[in-house]
C-alpha positions as CSV (number, residue, x, y, z in Angstrom):
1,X,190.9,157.1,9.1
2,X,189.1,154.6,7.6
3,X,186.7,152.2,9.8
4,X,187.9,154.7,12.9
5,X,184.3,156.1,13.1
6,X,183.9,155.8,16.9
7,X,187.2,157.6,17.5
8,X,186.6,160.5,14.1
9,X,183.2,161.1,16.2
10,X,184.5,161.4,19.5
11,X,187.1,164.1,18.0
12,X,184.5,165.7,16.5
13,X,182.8,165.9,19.5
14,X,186.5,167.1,21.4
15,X,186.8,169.8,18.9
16,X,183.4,171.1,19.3
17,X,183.9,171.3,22.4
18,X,187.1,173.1,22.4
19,X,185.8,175.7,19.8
20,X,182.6,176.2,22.6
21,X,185.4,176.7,25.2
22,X,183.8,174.2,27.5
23,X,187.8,172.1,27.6
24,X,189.5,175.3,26.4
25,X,193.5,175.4,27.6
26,X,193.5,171.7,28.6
27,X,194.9,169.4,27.3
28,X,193.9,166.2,25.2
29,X,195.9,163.2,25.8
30,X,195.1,160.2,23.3
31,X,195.8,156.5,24.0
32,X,195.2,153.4,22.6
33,X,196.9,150.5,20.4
34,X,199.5,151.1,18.2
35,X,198.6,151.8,14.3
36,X,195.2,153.0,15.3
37,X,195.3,156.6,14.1
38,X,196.2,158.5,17.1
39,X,198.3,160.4,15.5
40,X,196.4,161.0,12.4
41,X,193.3,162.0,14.4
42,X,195.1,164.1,16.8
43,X,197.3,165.7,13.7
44,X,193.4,166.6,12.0
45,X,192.2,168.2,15.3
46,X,194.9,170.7,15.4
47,X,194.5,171.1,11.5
48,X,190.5,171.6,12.1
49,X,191.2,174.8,15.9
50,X,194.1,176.5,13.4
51,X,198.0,177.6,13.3
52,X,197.5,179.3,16.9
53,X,196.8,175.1,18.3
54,X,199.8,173.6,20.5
55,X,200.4,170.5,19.2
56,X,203.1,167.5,21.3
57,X,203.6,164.4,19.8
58,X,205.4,161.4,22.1
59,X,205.8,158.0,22.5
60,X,204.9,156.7,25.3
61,X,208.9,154.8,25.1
62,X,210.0,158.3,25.7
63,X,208.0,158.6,28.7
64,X,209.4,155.3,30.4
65,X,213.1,155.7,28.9
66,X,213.2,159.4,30.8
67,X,215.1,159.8,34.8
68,X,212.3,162.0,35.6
69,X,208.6,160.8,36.8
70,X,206.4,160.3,34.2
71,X,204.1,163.3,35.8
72,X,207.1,165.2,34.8
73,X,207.7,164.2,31.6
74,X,204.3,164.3,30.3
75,X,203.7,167.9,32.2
76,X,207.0,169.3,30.4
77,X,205.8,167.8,27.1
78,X,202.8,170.3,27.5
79,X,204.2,173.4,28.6
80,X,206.8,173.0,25.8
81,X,203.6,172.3,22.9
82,X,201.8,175.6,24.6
83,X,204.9,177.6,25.0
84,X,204.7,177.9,28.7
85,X,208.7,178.5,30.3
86,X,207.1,178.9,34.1
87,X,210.4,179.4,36.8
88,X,210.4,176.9,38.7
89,X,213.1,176.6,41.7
90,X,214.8,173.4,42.5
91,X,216.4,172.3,45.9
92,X,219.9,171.2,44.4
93,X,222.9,170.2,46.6
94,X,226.9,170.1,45.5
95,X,229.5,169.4,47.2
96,X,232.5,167.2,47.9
97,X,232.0,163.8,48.4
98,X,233.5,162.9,51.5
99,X,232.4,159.0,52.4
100,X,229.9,156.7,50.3
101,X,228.5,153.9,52.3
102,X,225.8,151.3,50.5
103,X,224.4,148.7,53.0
104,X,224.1,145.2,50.6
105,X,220.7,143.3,52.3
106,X,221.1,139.9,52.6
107,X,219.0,138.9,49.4
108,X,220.1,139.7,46.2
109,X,217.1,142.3,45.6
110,X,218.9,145.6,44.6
111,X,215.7,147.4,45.1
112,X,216.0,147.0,49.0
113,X,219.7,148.7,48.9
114,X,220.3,152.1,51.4
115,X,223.2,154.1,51.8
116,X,224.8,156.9,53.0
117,X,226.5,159.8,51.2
118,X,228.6,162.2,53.3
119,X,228.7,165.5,51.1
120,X,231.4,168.6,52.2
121,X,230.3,171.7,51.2
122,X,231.9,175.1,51.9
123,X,229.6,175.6,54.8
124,X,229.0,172.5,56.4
125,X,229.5,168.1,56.4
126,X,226.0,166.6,55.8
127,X,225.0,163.4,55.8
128,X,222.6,162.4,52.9
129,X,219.9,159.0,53.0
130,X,220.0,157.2,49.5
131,X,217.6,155.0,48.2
132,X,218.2,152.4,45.7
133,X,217.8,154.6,42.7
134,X,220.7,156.9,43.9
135,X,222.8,154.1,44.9
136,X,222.1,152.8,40.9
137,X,222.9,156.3,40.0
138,X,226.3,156.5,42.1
139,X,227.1,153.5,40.3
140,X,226.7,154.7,36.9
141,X,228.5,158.0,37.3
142,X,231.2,155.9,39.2
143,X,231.1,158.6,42.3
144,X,234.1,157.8,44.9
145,X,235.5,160.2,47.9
146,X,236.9,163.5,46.3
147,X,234.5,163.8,43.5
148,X,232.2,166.8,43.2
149,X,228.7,166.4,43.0
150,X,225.7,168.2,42.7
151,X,222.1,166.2,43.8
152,X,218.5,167.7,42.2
153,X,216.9,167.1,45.5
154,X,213.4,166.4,43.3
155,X,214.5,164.0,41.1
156,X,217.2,162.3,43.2
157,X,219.5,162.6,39.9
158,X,223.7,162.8,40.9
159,X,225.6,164.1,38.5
160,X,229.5,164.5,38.7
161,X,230.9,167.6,37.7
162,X,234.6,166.6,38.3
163,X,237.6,166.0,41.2
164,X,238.1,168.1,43.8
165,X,241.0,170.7,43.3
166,X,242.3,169.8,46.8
167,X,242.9,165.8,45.9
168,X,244.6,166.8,42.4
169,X,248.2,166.3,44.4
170,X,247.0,162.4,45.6
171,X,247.5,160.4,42.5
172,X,250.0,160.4,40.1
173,X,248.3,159.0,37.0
174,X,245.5,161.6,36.4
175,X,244.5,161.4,32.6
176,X,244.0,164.9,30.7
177,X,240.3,164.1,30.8
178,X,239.9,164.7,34.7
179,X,238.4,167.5,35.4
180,X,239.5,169.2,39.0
181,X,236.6,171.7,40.8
């Protein structure tokens, strides 16, 4: 860490503080340019509090790269450094997709795009508001009517988990890859 002396103090200082338990179970997040010695100073500090330290290294690529909010990300990068497995529940919806409808606006922005998704589940028909994330989502999973779907109601992340069993007698041409539910 040579010519870091601002930053080696300020760790020093960190440490000091963590050994004093004045910042004990936080956690430290380091930023700055890159090549100069995050890393290295943050790979010292867990060196200098012991084997017992939780240590998370990530770039902040991973962060933006991620379908979850970057709260999320960085909050499961510290419960996984610490150890933590805390239950969490999760409103998740599946069912058969029944009707997609995506409203085009006028201008070409795609962030402006709304929808509908009418899902069929065992109990009831609902129908489901998207915004233009979901509708980008739809899109990349290629959802249609018949599909089976399940929605993390947090994250707004569809994911197709196959055909419905009831539409496997509509086409003739189904390849050994499709998957009936």
């Amino acid at each position: 860490m040579v010519g870091q002396r601002s930053a080696r103090k300020a760790a020093g200082v960190i440490l000091q503080m963590i050994k004093d338990g004045k910042i004990a179970r936080r956690a430290v997040l380091l930023a700055g340019q890159p090549g100069t010695g995050k890393t290295g100073i943050a790979m010292g500090m867990v060196k200098a509090l012991g084997e017992e330290a939780p240590f998370a290294m990530m770039a902040g690529s991973e962060i933006i790269s991620l379908e979850m909010s970057k709260t999320e990300a960085l909050t499961q990068a510290f419960r996984k450094a610490i150890g933590v497995r805390i239950k969490e529940e999760t409103k998740i919806i599946e069912g058969e997709v029944v009707e997609v409808s995506i409203d085009k606006p006028a201008s070409s922005g795609a962030a402006s795009m709304t929808g509908k998704l009418t899902l069929k589940t065992t109990e009831m028909e609902t129908v489901n508001d998207l915004g233009s994330k979901m509708i980008e989502n739809l899109n990349k999973e290629k959802i249609q009517s018949g599909d089976i779907v399940m929605i993390d109601k947090a994250s707004g992340k569809i994911t197709k988990l196959g055909r419905s069993f009831t539409r496997s007698c509509d086409y003739d041409a189904m390849g050994p890859q499709t998957k009936f539910v």
